[in-house]
C-alpha positions in Angstrom: -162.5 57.9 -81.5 -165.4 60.0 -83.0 -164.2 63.0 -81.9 -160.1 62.0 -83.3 -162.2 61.5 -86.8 -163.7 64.7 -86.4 -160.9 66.8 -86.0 -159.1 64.8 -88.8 -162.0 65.7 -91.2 -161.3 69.7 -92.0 -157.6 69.2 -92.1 -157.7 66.8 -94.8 -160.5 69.2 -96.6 -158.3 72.0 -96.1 -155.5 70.2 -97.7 -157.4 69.3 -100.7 -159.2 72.8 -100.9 -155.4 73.9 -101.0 -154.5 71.5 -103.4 -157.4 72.1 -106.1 -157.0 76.2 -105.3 -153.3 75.7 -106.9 -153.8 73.2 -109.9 -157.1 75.8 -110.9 -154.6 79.1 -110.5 -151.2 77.4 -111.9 -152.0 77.1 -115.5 -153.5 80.9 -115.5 -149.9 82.2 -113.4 -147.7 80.1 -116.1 -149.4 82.1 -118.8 -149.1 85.5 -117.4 -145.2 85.4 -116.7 -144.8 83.4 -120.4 -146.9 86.5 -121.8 -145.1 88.9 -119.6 -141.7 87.6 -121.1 -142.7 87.8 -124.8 -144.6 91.4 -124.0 -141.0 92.5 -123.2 -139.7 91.4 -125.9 -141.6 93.8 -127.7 -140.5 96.8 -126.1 -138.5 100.0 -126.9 -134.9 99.2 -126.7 -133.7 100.7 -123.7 -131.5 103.9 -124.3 -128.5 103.7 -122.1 -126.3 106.4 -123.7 -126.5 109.9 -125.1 -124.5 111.8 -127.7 -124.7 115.1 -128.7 -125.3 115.9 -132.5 -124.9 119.6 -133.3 -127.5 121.1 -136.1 -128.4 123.7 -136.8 -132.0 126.0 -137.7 -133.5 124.4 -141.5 -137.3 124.2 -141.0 -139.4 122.4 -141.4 -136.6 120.1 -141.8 -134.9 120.5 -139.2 -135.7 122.8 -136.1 -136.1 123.1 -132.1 -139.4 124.2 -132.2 -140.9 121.0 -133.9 -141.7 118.2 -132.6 -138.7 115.4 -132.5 -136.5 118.5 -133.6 -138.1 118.0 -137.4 -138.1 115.0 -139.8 -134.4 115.0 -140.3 -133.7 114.9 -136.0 -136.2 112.4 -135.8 -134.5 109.9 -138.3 -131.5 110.2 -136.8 -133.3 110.0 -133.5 -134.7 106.7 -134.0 -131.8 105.2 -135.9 -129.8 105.6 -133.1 -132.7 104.0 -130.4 -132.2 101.0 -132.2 -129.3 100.6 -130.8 -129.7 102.1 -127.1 -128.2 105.5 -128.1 -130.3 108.6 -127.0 -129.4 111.8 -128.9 -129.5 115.6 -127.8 -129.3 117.6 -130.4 -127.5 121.6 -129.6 -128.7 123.8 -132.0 -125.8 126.7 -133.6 -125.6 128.4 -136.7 -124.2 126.2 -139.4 -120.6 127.2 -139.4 -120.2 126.6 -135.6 -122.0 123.2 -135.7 -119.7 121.9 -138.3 -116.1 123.4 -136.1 -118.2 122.0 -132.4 -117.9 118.7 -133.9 -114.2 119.6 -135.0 -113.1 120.3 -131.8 -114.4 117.0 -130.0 -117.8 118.9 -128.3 -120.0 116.4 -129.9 -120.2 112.8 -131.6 -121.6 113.9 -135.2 -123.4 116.8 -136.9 -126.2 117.3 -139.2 -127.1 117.4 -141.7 -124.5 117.8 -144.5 -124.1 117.4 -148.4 -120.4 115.2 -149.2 -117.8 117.9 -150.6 -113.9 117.1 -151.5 -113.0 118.8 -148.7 -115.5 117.5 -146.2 -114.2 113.6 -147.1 -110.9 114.6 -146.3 -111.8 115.4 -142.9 -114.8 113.8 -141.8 -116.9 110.0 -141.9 -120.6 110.5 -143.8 -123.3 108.3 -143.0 -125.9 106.6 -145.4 -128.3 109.1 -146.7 -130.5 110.5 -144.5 -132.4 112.9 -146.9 -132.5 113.5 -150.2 -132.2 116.9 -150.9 -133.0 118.6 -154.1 -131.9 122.4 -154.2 -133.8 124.7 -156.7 -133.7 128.7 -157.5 -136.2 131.1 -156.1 -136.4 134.4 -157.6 -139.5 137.0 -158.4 -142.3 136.7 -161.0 -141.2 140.2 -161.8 -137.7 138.8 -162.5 -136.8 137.7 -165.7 -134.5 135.0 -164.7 -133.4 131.5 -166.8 -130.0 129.1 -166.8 -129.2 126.3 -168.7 -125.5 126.0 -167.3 -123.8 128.0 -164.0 -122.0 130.0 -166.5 -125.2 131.9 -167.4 -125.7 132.9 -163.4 -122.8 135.6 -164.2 -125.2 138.0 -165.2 -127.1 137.7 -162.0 -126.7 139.0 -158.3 -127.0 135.7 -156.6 -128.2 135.5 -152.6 -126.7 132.6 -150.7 -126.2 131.3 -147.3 -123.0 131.6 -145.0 -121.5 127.6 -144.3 -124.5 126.0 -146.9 -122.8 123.9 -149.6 -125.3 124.0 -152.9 -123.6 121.8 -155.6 -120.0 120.8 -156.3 -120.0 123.3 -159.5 -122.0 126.1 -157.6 -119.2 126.0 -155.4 -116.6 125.8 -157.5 -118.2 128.4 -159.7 -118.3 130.9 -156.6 -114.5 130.1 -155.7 -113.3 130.2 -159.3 -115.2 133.8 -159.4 -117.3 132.8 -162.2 -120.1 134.6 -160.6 -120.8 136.9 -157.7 -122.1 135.5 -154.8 -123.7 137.2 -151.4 -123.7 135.0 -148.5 -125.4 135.9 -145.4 -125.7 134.5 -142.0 -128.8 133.6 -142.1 -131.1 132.1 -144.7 -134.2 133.8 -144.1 -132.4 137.7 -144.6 -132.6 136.2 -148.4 -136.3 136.9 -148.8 -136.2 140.7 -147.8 -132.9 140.8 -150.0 -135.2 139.6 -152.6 -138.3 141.3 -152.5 -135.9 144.8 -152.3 -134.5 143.8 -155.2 -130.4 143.5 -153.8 -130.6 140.1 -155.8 -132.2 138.5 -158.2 -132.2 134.8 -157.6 -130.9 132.8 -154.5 -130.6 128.9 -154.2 -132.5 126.7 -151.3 -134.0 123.1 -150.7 -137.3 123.8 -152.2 -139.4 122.5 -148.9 -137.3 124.8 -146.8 -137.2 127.6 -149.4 -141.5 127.4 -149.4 -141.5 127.7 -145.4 -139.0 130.4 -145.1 -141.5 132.6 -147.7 -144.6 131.4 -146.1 -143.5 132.8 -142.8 -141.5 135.5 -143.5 -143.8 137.1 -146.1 -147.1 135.5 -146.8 -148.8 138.0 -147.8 -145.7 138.3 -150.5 -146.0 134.2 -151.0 -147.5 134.6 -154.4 -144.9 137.1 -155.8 -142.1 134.2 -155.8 -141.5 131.6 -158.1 -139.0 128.4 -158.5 -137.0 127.9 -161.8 -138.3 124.5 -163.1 -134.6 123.2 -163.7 -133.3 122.0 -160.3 -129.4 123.5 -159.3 -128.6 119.5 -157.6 -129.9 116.6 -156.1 -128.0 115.7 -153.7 -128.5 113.1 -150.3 -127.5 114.7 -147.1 -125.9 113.0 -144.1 -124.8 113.0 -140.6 -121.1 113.3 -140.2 -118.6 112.0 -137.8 -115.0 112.7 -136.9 -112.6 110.3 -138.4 -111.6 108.1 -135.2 -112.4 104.6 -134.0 -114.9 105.2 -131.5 -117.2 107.6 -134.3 -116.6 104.7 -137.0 -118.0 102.0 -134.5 -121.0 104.7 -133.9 -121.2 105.6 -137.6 -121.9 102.0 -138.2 -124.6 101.5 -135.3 -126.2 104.4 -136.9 -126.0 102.7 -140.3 -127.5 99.7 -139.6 -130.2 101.6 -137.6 -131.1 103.6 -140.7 -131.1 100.5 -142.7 -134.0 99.1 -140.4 -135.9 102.4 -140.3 -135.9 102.5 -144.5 -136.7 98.3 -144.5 -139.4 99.0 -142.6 -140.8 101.8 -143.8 -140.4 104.3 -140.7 -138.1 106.1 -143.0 -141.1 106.9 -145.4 -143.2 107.8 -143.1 -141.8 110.2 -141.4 -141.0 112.3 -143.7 -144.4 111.9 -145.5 -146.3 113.1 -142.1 -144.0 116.3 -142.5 -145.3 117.0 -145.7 -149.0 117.0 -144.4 
């Protein structure tokens, strides 16, 4: 009988051991996976999709070699995350990013001013930057304009594919004035600083960078004309079909979120620094 007992004895301690070990570690296991749920909660949506948006070369707006593809790629970036959509951005000259889009190649393009023609063909997005196109010509340059009639008396540089204002456009079309374009923006400093025009038109952020890089030791020779040519918002655009308006208004609502909360702001305020 004493030895029965005695074998009974670490069993039952065992089992209580056992018993205490589980209420003591319960509590402690119930609160990890209860924070482990809420933790995920918290995460980055995951991205299960990816688009193409065609862009193309606009720093330091908007550019391959900068970080998140520049302030402008990084809004649209992270509008889109909201809603799982990824974006890879192919990178053309301006002209060819608008007709990729066109021809079904991508989902949307950036970034693009509204014009009568553009509404007839495509779907425009909320703002996604406010763009505010100036005139940059040299100090040596006696150069002033109260209305786009008075640019008839100038040689005006301009940029194959970039729309500057509704009038400027119209003004150009209409032949009020002569206008150069080239194929890229930057071959407007030299064209400048040799004297084969006397004024071109630019955002004034991307109008500063181009000069900066191109020319710096030329930077202080160029000047901006205090009245602005437009401000205008610029967008992503999409083709006019079902599956881009459902997309158009994921991107929307994404944007919406960004500007509520003050992501919007942000980012383009860190690319000013």
């Amino acid at each position: 009988m004493i030895k029965q007992r005695a074998l009974r004895l670490p069993h039952r301690f065992m089992t209580i051991l056992i018993i205490s070990l589980f209420c003591w570690f319960s509590p402690d296991l119930y609160a990890g996976k209860k924070a482990s749920h809420l933790s995920s909660a918290n995460q980055p949506t995951l991205l299960t999709r990816t688009i193409i948006v065609t862009t193309g070369e606009w720093p330091p707006l908007i550019s391959n070699r900068k970080i998140g593809g520049g302030p402008i790629s990084t809004v649209i970036s992270e509008a889109f995350a909201i809603s799982g959509i990824k974006v890879e951005f192919q990178f053309f000259p301006w002209k060819r990013a608008l007709q990729e889009l066109r021809i079904g190649r991508a989902i949307a393009s950036s970034a693009w001013r509204i014009t009568k023609d553009r509404e007839q063909e495509f779907l425009f997005s909320d703002g996604i930057y406010d763009n505010q196109n100036v005139f940059f010509h040299l100090k040596s340059t006696v150069f002033d304009w109260k209305q786009l009639s008075d640019l008839e008396d100038y040689y005006i540089g301009a940029a194959l594919g970039y729309a500057y204002s509704e009038g400027f456009d119209k003004g150009e079309k209409k032949g009020d004035f002569e206008v150069f374009r080239v194929n890229k923006e930057k071959s407007l400093i030299d064209m400048l600083l040799t004297k084969r025009i006397d004024v071109f038109p630019a955002n004034r952020e991307v109008g500063l960078q181009l000069i900066r890089s191109q020319t710096p030791d030329a930077f202080n020779q160029f000047t901006i004309h205090p009245k602005a040519l437009s401000f205008n918002p610029l967008h992503l655009v999409f083709n006019q079909d079902n599956k881009s308006k459902a997309l158009l208004d994921k991107f929307n609502n994404g944007l919406r979120q960004l500007k509520q909360s003050g992501r919007y702001a942000e980012i383009y305020d860190t690319n000013k620094k």
